[in-house]
C-alpha positions in Angstrom: -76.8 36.7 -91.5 -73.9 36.0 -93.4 -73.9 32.6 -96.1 -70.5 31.0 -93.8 -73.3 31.4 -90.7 -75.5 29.2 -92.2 -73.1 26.8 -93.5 -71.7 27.2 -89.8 -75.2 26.1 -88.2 -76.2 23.3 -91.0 -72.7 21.8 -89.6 -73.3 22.4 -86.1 -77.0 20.5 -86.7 -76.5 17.8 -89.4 -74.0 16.7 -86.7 -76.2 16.9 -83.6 -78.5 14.8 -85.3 -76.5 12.4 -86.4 -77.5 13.2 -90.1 -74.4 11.6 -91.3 -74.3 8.1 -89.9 -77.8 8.1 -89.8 -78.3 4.2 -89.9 -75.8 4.1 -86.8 -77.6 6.6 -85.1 -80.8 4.9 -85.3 -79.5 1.5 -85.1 -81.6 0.6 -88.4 -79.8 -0.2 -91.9 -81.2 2.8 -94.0 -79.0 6.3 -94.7 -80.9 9.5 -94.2 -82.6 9.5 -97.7 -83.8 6.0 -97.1 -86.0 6.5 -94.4 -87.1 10.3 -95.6 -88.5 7.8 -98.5 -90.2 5.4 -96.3 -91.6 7.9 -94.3 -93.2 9.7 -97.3 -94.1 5.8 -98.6 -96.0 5.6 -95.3 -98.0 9.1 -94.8 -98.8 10.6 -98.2 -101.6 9.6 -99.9 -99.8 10.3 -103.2 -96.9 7.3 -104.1 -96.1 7.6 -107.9 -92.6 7.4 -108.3 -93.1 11.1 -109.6 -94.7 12.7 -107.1 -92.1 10.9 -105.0 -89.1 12.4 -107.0 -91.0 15.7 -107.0 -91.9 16.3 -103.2 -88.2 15.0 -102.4 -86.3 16.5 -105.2 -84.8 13.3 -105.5 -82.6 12.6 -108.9 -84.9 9.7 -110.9 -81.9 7.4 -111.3 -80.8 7.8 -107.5 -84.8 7.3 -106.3 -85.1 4.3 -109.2 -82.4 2.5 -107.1 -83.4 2.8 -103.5 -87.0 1.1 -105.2 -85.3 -1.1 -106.6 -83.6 -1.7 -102.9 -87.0 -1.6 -101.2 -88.5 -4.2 -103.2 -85.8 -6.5 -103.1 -86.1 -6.2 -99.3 -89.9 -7.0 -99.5 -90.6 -3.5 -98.3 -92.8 -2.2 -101.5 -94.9 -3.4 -104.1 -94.9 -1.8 -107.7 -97.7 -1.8 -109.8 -99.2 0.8 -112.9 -100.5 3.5 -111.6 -104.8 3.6 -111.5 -104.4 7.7 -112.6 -101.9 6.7 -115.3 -100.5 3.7 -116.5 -97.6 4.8 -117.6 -96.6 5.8 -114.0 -95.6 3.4 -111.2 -97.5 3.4 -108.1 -95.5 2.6 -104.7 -97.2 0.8 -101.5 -95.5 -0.4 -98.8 -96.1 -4.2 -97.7 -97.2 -5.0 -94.5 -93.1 -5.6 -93.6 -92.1 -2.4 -94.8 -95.5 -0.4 -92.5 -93.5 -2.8 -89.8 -90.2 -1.1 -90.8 -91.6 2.1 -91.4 -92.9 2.3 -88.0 -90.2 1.4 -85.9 -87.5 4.2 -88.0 -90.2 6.3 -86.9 -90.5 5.4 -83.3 -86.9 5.5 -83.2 -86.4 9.1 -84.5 -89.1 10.0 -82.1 -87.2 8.5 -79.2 -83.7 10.2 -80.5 -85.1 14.0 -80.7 -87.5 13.2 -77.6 -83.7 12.2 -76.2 -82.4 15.2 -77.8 -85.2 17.7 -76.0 -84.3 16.3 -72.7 -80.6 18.3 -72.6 -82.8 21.6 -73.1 -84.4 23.5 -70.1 -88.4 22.8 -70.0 -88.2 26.9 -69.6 -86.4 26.9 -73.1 -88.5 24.6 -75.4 -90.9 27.0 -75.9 -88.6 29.6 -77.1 -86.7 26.9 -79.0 -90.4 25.9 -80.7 -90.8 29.4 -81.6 -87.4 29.9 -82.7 -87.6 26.5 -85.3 -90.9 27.6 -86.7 -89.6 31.1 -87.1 -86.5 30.2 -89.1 -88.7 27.5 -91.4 -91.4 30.6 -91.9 -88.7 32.7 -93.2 -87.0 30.6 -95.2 -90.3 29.0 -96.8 -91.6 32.3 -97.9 -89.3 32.3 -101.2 -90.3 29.5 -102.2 -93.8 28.5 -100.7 -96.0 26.6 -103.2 -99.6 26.7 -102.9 -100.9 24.0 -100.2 -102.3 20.9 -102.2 -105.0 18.8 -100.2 -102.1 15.7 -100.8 -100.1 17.4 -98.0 -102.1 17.3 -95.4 -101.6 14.4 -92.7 -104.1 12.8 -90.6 -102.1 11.8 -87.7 -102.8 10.9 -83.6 -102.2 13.4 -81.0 -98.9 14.0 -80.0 -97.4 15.7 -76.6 -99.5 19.4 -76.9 -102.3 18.3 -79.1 -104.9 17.9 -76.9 -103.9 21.7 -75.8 -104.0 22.9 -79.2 -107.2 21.7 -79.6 -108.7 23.9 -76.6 -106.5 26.8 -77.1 -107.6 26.8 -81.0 -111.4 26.3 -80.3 -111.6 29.6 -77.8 -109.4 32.0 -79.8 -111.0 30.7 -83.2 -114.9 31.1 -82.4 -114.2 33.9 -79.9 -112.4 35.7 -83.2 -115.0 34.4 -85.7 -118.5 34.7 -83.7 -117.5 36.4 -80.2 -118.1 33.6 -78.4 -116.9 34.4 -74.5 -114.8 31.8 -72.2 -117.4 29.5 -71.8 -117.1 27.7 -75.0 -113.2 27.4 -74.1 -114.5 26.0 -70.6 -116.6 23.7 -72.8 -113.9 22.6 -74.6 -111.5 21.9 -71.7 -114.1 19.5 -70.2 -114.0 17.4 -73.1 -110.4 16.8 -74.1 -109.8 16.6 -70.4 -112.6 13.9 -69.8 -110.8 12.1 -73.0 -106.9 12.6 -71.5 -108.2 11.0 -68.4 -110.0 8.4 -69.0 -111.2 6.3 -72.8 -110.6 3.4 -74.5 -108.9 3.3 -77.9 -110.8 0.8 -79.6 -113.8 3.0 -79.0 -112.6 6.5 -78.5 -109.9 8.6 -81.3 -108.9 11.7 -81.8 -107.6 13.0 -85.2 -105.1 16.0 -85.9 -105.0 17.4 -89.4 -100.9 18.3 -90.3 -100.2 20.4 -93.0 -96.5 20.9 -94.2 -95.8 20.6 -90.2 -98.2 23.0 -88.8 -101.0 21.6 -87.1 -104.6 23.2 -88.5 -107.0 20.8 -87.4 -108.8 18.4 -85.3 -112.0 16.0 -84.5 -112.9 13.5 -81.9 -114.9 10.5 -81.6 -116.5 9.7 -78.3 -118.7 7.4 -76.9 -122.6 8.4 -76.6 -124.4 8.1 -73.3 -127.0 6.2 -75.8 -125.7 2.7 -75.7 -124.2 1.5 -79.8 -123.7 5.1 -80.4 -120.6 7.7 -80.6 -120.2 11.2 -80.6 -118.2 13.3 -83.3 -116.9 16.3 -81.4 -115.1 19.4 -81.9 -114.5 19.5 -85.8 -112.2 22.5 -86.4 -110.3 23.5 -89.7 -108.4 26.7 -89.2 -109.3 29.3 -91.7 -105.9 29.3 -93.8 -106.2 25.8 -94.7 -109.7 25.9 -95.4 -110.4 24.7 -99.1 -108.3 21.6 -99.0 -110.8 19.1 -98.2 -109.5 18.6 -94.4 -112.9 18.9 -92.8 -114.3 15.8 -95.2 -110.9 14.2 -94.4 -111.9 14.6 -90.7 -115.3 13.8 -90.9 -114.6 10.9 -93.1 -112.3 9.1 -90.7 -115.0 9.4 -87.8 -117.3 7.4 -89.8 -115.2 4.9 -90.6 -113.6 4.5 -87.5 -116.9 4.6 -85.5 -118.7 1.7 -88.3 -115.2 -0.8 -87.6 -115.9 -0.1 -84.1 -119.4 -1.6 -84.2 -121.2 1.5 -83.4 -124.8 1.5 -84.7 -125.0 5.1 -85.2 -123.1 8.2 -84.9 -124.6 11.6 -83.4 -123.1 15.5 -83.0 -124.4 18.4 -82.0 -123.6 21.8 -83.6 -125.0 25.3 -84.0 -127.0 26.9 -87.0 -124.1 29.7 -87.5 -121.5 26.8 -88.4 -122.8 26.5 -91.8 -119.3 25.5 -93.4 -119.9 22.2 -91.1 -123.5 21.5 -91.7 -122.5 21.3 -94.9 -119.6 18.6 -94.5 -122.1 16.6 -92.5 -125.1 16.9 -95.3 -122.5 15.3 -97.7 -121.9 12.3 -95.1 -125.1 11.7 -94.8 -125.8 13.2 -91.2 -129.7 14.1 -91.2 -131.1 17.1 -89.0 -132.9 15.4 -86.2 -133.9 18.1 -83.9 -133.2 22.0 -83.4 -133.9 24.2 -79.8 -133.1 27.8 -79.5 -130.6 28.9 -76.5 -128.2 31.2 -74.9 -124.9 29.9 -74.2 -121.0 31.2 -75.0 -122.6 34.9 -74.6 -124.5 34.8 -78.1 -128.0 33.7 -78.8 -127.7 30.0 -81.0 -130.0 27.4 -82.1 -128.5 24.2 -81.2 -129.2 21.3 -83.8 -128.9 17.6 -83.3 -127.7 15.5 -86.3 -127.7 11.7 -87.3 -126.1 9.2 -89.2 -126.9 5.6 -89.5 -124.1 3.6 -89.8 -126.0 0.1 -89.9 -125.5 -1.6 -93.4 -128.4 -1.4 -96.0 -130.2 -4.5 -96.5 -129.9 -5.3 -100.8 
């Protein structure tokens, strides 16, 4: 592929997307670089002004000055940084969440608008063809994956797919485990689709640089005052980075502002990786029972964790 190709394409796409009127397009009063900023303000859990500059290869003056813009608009708040002092720390204010929010909701709506002129027979291909190109031209220069760039997020359109699709090829490749796991799996997400309530119920998808490589659920319990945490996966290249703790943390918390009294899971004795994330949460072994089920021979265990405050 020739260099006036690509040139050719950037054109063609900076276009459709209305990169260059960007405020127009979206009806909101930020250019392009503006709302890249608030969107990094709002989902990374890293907001010095130089990790900022350094994940958006922004110059300092030209980042300095859209600040400077934000906090004038009440949309951030500046203060030292807690890891060092001589760094500035940047948090958005409840108004610029609210802003953040709707630029995100928007752009959502414009390529959900932009999908809808493709053939459902061609998003697919296109899917494949998008991830393709940024494979190829993010092997140069790939940096190693840093546990600050990975995104808890909700499920979007495909998630809840992902999440079966991953669970039967993943422990069918890793312990052999047949179609019945995958049948397992399909039960749950599709009892969640169908039918629970989002004060009591969540699902979690891990995000790394874009790819999707994990996922956890919370569910209520049969027991009344207690939820479930179900179907904690990691895949095994992003593995290292802290995402199962990330995962498992935002269960407990989510379950303990819910009200629950205590949260329960069941798992199997070859998951070690796992037991281990729920040791360090605090989960206590409650019960173990040997079966046969997925086409291997397992010992199921139960596991517990209070979440009823300590008394001083």
């Amino acid at each position: 592929m020739s260099v006036q190709e690509i040139r050719a394409f950037n054109r063609f796409y900076t276009n459709l997307i209305g990169a260059l009127d960007y405020s127009r397009h979206l009806y909101a009063p930020y250019t392009l670089t503006e709302s890249r900023v608030l969107y990094e303000l709002a989902h990374s859990p890293r907001t010095d002004a130089a990790d900022l500059r350094a994940e958006l290869s922004l110059d300092a003056g030209y980042l300095s000055r859209i600040l400077a813009k934000f906090q004038a608009d009440g949309l951030i708040e500046r203060t030292p940084s807690e890891r060092d002092p001589r760094r500035r720390h940047v948090a958005l204010t409840a108004r610029g969440r609210t802003a953040a929010e709707l630029l995100d909701e928007r752009s959502r709506e414009a390529v959900g608008s932009l999908l809808t002129t493709v053939p459902a027979a061609d998003r697919e291909r296109l899917t494949a063809a998008l991830a393709t190109v940024r494979g190829l031209l993010a092997d140069g220069a790939r940096r190693p994956a840093r546990a600050e760039d990975v995104l808890l997020r909700e499920p979007g359109a495909g998630d809840l797919g992902w999440i079966v699709q991953r669970n039967g090829a993943l422990y069918a490749a890793q312990f052999g485990w047949n179609a019945d796991y995958e049948g397992l799996v399909a039960r749950i997400v599709a009892d969640f689709a169908q039918d629970h309530d989002p004060h009591l119920e969540r699902v979690w998808i891990a995000e790394l640089d874009g790819r999707t490589v994990g996922c956890v659920m919370c569910v209520r319990d049969e027991a009344p005052g207690t939820a479930r945490l179900r179907l904690l996966l990691v895949e095994p290249e992003a593995r290292g980075l802290g995402i199962g703790d990330r995962l498992v943390s935002a269960v407990v918390a989510f379950a303990r502002e819910a009200g629950y009294r205590e949260l329960v899971l069941w798992t199997n004795d070859v998951l070690a990786a796992a037991r281990g994330i729920y040791v360090r949460h605090g989960f206590t072994l409650v019960a173990e029972k040997p079966h046969r089920s997925f086409g291997a021979d397992l010992v199921g265990q139960d596991w517990r964790l209070s979440l009823r405050a300590e008394r001083p």
